[in-house]
Jmol script that loads the backbone (N, CA, C; Angstrom):
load data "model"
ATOM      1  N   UNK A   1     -43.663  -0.261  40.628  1.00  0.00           N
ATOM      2  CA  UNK A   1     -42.324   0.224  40.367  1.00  0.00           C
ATOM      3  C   UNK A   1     -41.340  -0.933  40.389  1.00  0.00           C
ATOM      4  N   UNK A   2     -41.339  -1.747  41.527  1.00  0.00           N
ATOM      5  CA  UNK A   2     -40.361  -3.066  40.987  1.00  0.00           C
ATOM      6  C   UNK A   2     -41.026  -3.690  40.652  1.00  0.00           C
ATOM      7  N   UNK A   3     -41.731  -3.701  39.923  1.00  0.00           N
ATOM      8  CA  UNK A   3     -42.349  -5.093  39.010  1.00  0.00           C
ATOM      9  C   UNK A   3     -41.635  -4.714  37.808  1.00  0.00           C
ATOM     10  N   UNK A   4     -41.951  -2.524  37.192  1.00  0.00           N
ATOM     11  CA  UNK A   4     -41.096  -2.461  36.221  1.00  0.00           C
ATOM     12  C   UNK A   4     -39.515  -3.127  36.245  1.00  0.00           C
ATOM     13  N   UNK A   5     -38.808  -3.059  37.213  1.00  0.00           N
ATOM     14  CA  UNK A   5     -37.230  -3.165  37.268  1.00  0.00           C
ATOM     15  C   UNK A   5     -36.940  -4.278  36.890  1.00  0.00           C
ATOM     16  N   UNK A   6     -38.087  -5.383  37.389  1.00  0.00           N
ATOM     17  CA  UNK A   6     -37.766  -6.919  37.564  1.00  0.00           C
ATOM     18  C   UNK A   6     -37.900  -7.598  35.891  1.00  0.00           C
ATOM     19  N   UNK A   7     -39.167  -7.113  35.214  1.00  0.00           N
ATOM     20  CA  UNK A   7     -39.038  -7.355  33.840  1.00  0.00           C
ATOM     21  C   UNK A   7     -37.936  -6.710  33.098  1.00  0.00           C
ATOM     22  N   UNK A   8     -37.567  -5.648  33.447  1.00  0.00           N
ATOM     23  CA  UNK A   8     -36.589  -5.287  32.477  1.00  0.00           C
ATOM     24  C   UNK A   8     -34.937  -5.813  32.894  1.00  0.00           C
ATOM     25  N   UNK A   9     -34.855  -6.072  33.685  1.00  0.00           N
ATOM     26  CA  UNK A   9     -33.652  -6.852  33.910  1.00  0.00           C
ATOM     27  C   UNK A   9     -33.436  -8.134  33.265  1.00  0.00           C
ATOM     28  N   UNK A  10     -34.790  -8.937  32.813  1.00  0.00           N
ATOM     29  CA  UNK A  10     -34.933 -10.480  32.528  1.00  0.00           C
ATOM     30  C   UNK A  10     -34.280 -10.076  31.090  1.00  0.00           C
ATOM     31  N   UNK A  11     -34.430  -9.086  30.792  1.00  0.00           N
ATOM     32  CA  UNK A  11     -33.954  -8.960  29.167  1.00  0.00           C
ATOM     33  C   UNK A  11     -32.317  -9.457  29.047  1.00  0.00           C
ATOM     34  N   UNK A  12     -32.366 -10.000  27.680  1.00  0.00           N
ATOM     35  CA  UNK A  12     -30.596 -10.359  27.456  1.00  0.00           C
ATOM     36  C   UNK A  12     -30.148  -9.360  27.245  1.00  0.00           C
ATOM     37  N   UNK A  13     -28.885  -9.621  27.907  1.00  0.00           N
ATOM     38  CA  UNK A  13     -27.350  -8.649  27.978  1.00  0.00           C
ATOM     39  C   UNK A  13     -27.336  -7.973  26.481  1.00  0.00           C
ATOM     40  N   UNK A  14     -26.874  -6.833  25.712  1.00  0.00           N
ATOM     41  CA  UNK A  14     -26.797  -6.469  24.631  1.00  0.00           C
ATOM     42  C   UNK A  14     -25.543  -6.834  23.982  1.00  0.00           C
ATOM     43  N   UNK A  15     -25.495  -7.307  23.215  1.00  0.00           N
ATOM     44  CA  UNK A  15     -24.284  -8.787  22.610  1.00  0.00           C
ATOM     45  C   UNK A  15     -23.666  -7.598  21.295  1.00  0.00           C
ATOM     46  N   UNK A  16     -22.166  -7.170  21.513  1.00  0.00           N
ATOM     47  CA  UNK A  16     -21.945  -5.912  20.394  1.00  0.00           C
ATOM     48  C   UNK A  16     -21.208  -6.858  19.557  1.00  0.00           C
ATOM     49  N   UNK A  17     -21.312  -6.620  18.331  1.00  0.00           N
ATOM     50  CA  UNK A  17     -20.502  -7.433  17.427  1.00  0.00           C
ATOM     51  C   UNK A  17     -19.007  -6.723  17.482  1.00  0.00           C
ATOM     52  N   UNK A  18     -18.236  -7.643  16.974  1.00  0.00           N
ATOM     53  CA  UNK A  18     -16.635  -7.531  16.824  1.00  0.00           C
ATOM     54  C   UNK A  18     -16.308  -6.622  15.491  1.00  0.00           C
ATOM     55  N   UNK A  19     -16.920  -6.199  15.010  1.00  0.00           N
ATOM     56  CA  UNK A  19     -16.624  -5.240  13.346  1.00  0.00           C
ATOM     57  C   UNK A  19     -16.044  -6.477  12.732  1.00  0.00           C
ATOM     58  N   UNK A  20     -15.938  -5.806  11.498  1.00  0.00           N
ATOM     59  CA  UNK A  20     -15.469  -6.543  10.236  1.00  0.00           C
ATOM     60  C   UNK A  20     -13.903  -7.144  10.770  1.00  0.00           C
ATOM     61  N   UNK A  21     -13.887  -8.740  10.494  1.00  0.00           N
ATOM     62  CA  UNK A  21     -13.015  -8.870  10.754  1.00  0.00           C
ATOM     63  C   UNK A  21     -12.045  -8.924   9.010  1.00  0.00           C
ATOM     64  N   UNK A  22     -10.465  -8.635   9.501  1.00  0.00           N
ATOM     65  CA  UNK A  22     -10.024  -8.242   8.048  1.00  0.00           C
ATOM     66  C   UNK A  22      -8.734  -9.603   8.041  1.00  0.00           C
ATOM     67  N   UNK A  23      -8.710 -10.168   6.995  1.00  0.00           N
ATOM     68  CA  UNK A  23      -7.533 -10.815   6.608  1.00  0.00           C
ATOM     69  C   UNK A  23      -6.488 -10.561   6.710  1.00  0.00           C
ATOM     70  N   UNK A  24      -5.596 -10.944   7.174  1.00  0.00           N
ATOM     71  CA  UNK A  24      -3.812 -10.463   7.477  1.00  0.00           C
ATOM     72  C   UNK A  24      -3.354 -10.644   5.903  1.00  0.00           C
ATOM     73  N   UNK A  25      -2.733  -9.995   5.400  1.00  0.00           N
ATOM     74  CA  UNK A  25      -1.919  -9.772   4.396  1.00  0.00           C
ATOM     75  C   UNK A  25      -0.541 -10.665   4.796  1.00  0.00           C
ATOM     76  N   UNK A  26      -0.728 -11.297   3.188  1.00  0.00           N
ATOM     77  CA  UNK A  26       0.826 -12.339   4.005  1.00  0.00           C
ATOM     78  C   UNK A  26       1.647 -11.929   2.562  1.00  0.00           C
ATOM     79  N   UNK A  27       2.165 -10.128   2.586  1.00  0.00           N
ATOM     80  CA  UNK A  27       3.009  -9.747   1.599  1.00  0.00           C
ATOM     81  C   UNK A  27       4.179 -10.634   1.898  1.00  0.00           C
ATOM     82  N   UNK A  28       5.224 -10.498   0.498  1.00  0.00           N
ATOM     83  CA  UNK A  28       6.447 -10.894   0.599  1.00  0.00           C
ATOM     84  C   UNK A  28       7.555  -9.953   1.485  1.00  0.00           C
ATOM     85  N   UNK A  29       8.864 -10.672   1.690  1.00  0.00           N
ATOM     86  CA  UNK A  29       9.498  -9.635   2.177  1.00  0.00           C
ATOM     87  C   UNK A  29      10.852 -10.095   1.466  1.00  0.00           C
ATOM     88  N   UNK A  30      10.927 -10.731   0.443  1.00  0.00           N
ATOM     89  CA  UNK A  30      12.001 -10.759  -0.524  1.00  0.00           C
ATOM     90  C   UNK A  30      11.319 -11.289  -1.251  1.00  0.00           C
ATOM     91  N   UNK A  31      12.507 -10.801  -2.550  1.00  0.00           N
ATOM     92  CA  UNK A  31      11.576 -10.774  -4.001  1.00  0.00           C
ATOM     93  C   UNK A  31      12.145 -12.402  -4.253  1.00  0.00           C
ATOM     94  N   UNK A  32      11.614 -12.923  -5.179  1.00  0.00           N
ATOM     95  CA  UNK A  32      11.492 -14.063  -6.143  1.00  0.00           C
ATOM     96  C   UNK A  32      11.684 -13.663  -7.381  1.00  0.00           C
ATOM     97  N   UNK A  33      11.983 -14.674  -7.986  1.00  0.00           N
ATOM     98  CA  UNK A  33      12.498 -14.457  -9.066  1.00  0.00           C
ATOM     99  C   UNK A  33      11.328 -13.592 -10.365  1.00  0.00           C
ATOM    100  N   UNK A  34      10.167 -14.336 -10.023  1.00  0.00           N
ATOM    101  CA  UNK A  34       8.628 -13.619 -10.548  1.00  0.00           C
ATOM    102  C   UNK A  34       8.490 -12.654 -10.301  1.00  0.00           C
ATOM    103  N   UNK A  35       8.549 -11.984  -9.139  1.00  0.00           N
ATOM    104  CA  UNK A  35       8.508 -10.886  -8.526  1.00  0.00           C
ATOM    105  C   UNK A  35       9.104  -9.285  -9.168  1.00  0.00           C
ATOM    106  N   UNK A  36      10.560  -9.940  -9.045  1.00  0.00           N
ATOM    107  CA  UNK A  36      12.294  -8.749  -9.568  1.00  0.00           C
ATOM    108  C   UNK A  36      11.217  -8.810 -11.115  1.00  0.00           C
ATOM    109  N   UNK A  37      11.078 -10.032 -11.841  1.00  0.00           N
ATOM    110  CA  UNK A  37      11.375 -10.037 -13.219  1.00  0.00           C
ATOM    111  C   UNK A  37       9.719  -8.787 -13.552  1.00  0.00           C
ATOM    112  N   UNK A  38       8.375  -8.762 -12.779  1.00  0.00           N
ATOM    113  CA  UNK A  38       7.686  -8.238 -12.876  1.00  0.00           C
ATOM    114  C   UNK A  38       7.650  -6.755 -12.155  1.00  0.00           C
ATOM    115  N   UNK A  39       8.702  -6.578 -11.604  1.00  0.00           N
ATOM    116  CA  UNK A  39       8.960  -4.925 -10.529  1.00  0.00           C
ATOM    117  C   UNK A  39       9.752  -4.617 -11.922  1.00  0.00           C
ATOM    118  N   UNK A  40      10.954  -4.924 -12.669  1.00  0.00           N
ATOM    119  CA  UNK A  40      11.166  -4.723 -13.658  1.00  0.00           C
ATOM    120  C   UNK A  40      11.265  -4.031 -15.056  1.00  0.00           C
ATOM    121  N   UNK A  41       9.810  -4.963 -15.420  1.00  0.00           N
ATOM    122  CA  UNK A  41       9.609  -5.150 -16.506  1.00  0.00           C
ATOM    123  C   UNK A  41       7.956  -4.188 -16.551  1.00  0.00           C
ATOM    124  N   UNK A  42       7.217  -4.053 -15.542  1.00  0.00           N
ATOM    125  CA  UNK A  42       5.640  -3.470 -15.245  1.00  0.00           C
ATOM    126  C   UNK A  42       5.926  -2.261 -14.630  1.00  0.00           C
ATOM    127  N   UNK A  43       6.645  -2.162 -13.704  1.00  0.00           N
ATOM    128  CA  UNK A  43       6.430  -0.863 -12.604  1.00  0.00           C
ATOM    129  C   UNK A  43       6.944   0.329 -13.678  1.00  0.00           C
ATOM    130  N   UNK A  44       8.145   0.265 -14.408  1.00  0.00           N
ATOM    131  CA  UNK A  44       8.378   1.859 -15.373  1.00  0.00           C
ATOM    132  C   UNK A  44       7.014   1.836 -15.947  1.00  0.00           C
ATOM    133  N   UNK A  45       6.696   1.354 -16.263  1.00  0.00           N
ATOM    134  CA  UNK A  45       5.623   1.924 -17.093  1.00  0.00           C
ATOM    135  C   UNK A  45       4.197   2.451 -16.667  1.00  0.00           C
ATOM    136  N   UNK A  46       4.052   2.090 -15.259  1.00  0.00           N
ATOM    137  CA  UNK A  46       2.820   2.867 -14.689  1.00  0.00           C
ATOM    138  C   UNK A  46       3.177   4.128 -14.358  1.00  0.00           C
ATOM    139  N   UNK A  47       1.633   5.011 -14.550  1.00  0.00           N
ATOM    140  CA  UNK A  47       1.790   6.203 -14.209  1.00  0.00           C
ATOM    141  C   UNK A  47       2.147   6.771 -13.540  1.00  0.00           C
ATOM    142  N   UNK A  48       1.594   6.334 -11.899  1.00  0.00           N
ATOM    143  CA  UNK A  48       1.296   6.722 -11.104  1.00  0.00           C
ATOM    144  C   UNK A  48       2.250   5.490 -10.312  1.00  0.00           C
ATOM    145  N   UNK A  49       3.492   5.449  -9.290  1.00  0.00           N
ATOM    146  CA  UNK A  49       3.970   5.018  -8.755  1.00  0.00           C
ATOM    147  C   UNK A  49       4.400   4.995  -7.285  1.00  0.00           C
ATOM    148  N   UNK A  50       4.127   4.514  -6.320  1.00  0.00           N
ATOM    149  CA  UNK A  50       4.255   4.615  -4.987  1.00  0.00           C
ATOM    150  C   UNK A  50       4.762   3.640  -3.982  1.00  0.00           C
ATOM    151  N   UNK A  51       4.750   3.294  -3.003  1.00  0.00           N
ATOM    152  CA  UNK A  51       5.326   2.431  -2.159  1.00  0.00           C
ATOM    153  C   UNK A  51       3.653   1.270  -1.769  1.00  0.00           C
ATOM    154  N   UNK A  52       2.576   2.294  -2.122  1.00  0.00           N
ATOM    155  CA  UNK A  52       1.248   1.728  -1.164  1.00  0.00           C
ATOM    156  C   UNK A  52       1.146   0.515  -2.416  1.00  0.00           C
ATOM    157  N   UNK A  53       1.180   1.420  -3.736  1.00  0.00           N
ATOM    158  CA  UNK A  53       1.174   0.401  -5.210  1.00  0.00           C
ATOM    159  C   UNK A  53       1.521  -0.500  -5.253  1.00  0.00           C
ATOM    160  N   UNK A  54       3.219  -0.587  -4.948  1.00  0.00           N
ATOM    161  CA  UNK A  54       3.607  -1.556  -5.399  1.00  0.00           C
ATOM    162  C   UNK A  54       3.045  -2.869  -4.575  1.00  0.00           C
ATOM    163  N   UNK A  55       2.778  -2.067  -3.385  1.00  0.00           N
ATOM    164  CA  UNK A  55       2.465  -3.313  -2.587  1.00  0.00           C
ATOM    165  C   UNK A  55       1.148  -4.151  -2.589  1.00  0.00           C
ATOM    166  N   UNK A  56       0.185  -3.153  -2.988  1.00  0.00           N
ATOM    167  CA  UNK A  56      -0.803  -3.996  -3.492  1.00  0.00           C
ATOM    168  C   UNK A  56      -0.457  -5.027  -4.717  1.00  0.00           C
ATOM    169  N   UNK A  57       0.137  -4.276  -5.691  1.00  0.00           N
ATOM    170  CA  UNK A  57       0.118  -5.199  -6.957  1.00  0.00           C
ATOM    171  C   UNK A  57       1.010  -6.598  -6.634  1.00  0.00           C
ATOM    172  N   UNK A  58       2.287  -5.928  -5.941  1.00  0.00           N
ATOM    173  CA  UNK A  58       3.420  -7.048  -6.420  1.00  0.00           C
ATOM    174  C   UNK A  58       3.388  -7.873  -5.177  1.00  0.00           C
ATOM    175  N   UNK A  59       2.401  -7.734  -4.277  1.00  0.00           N
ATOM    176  CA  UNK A  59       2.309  -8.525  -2.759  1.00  0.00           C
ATOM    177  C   UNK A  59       3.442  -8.386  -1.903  1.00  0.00           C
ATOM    178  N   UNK A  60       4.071  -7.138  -1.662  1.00  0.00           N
ATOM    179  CA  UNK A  60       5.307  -7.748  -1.014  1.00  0.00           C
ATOM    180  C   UNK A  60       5.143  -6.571  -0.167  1.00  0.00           C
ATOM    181  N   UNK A  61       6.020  -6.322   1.087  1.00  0.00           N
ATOM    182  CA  UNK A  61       6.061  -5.618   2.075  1.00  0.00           C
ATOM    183  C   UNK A  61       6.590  -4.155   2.115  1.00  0.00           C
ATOM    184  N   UNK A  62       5.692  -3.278   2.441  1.00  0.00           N
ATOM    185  CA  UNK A  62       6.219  -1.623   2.488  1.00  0.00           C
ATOM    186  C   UNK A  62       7.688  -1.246   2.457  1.00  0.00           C
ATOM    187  N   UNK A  63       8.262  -1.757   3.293  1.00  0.00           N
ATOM    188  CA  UNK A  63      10.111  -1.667   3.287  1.00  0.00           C
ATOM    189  C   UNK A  63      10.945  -2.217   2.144  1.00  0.00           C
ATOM    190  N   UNK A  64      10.112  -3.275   1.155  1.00  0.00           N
ATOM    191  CA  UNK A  64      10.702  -3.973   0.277  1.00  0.00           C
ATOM    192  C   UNK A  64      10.478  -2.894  -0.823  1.00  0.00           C
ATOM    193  N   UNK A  65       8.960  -2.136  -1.081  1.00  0.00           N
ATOM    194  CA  UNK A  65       8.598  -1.681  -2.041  1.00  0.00           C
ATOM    195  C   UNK A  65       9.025  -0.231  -2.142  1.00  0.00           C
ATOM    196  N   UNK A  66       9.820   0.464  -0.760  1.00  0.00           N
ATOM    197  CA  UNK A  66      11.066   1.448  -0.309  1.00  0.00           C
ATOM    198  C   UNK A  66      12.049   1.212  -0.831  1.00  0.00           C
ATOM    199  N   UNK A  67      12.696   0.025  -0.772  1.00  0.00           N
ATOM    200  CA  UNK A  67      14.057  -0.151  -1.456  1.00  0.00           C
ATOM    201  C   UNK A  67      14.414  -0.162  -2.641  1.00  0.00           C
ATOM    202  N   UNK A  68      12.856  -0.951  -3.218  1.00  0.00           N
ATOM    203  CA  UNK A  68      12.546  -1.641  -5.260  1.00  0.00           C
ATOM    204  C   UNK A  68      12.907   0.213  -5.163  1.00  0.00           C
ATOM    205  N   UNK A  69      12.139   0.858  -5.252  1.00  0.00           N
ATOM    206  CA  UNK A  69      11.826   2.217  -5.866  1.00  0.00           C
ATOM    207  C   UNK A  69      13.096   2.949  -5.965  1.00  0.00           C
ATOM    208  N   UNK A  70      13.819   3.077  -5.051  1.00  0.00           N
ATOM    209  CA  UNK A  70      15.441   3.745  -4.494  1.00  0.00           C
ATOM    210  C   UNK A  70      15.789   3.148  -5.666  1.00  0.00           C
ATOM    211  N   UNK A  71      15.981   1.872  -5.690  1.00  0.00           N
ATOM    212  CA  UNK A  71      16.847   1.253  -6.989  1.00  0.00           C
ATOM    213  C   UNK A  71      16.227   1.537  -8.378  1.00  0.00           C
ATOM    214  N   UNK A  72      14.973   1.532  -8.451  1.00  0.00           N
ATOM    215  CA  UNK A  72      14.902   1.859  -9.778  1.00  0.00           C
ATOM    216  C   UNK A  72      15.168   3.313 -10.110  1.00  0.00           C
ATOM    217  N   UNK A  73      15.273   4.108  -8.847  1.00  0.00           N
ATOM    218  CA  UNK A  73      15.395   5.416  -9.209  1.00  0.00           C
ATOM    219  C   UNK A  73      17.187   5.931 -10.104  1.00  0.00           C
ATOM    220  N   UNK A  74      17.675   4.874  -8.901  1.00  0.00           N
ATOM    221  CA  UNK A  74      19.014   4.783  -9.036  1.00  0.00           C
ATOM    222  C   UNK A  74      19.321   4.682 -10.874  1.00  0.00           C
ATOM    223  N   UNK A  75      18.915   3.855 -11.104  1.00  0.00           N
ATOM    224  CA  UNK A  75      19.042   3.124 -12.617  1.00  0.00           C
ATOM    225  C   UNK A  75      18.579   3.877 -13.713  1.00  0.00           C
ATOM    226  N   UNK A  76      17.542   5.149 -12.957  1.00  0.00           N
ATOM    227  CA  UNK A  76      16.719   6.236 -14.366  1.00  0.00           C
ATOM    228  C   UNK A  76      15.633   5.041 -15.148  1.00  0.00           C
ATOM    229  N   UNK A  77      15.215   4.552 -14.155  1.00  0.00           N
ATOM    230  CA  UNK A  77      13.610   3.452 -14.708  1.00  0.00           C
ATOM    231  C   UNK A  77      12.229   4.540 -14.685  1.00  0.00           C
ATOM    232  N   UNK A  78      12.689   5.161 -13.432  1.00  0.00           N
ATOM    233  CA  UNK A  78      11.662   5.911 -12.835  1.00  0.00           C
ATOM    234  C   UNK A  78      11.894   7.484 -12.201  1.00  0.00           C
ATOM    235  N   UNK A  79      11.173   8.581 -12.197  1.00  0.00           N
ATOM    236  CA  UNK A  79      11.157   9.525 -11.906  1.00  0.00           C
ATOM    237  C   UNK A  79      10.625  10.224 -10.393  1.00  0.00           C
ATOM    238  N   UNK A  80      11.426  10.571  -9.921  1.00  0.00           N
ATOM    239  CA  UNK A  80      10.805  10.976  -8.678  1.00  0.00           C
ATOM    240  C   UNK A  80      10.057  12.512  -8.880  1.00  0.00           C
ATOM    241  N   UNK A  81       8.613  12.567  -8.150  1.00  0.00           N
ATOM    242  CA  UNK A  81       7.856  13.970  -8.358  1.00  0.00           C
ATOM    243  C   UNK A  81       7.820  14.636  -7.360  1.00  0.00           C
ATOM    244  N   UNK A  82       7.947  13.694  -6.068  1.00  0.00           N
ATOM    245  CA  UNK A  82       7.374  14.181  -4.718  1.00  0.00           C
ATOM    246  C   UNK A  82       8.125  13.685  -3.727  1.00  0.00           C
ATOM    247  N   UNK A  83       8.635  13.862  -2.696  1.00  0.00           N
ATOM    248  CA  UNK A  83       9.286  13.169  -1.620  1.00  0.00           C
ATOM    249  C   UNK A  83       9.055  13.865  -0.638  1.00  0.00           C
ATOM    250  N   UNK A  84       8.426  13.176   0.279  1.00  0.00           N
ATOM    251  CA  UNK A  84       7.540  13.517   2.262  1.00  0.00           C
ATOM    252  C   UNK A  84       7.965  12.251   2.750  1.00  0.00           C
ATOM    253  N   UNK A  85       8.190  12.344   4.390  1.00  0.00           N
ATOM    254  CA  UNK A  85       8.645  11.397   5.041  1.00  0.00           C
ATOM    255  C   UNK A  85       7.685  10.751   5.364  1.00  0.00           C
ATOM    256  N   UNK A  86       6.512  10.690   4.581  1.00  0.00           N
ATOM    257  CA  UNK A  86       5.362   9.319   5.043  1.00  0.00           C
ATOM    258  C   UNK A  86       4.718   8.807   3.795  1.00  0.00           C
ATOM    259  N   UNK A  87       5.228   9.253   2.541  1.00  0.00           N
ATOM    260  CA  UNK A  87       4.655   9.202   0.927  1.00  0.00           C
ATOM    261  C   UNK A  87       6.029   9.517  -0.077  1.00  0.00           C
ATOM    262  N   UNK A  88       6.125   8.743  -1.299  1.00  0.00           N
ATOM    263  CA  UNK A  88       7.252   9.148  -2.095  1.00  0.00           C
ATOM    264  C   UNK A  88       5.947   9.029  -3.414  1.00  0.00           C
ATOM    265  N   UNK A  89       6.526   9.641  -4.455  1.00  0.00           N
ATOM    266  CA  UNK A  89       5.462   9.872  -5.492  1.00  0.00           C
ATOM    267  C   UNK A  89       6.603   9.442  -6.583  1.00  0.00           C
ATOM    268  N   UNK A  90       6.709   8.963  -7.633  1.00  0.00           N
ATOM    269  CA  UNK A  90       7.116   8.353  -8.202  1.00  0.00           C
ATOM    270  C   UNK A  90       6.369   8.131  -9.669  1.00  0.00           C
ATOM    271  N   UNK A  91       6.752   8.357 -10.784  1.00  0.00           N
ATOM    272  CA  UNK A  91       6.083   8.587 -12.421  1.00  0.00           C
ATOM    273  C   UNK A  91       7.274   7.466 -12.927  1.00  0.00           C
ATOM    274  N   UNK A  92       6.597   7.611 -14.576  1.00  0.00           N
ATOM    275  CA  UNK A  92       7.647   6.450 -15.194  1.00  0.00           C
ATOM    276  C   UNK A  92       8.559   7.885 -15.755  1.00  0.00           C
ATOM    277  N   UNK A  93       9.659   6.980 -16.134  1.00  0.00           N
ATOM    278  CA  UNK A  93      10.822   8.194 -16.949  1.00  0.00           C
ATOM    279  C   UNK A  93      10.803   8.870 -17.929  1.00  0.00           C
ATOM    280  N   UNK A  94      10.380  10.108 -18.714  1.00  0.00           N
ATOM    281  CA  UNK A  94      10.444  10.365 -19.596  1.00  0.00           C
ATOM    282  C   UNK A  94      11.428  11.543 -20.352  1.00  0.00           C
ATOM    283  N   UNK A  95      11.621  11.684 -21.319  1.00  0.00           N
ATOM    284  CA  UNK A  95      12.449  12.145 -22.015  1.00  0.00           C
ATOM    285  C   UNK A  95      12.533  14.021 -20.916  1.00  0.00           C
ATOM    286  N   UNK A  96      13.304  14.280 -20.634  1.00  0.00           N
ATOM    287  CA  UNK A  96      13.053  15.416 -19.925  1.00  0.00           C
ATOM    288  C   UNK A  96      12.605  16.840 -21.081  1.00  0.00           C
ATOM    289  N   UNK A  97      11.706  17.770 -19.490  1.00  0.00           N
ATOM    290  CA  UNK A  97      10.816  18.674 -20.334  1.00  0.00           C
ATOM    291  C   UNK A  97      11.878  19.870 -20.351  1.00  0.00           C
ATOM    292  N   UNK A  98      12.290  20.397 -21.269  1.00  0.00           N
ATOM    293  CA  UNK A  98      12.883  21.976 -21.639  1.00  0.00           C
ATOM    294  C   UNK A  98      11.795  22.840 -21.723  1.00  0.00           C
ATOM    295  N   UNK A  99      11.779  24.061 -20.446  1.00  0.00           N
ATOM    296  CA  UNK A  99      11.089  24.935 -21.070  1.00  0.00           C
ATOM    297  C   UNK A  99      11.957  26.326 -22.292  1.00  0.00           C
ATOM    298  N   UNK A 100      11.051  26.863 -22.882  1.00  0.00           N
ATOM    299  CA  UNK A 100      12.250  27.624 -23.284  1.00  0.00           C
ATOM    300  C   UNK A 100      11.398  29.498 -23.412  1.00  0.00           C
ATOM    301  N   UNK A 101      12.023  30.024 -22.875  1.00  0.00           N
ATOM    302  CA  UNK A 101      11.989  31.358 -22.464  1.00  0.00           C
ATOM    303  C   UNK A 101      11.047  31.977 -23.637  1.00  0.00           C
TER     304      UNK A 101
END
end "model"
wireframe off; spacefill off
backbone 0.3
color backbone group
């Protein structure tokens, strides 16, 4: 019986790995001149528009890609579909739909 205990103790410690380690995102947090001229000139025209989007595409920071959107909304670039206090949904502008009776 301690002979079992004594071998199994000699065993190494169980070593847990750290998970995937992930890269820090080094978005912007003001636009550049590349930046404005491509939020612009690219974002009306995608379909599908959001705060998570822009930030992947245009590299820049969640609060920045809150404000771009407000303003383009402001201007009639872009259409708002959806608004929740943790998601805004956002389309490009189009000619508005009439239904008719």
């Amino acid at each position: 019986m301690a002979a079992g205990k004594a071998s199994a103790g000699s065993k190494n410690k169980k070593k847990w790995s750290k998970g995937k380690v992930q890269d820090k995102a080094n978005n912007a947090v003001l636009f550049n001149a590349e930046t404005l001229a491509k939020l612009e000139k690219e974002v009306p025209a995608y379909k599908l528009i959001t705060p998570s989007v822009l930030v992947d595409r245009l590299r820049i920071n969640g609060s920045l890609a809150r404000r771009a959107l407000r303003e383009l909304e402001t201007r009639g670039s872009i259409r708002l579909v959806s608004a929740h206090n943790a998601q805004l949904i956002y389309t490009r502008a189009t000619a508005p739909v009439t239904t008719e009776a």
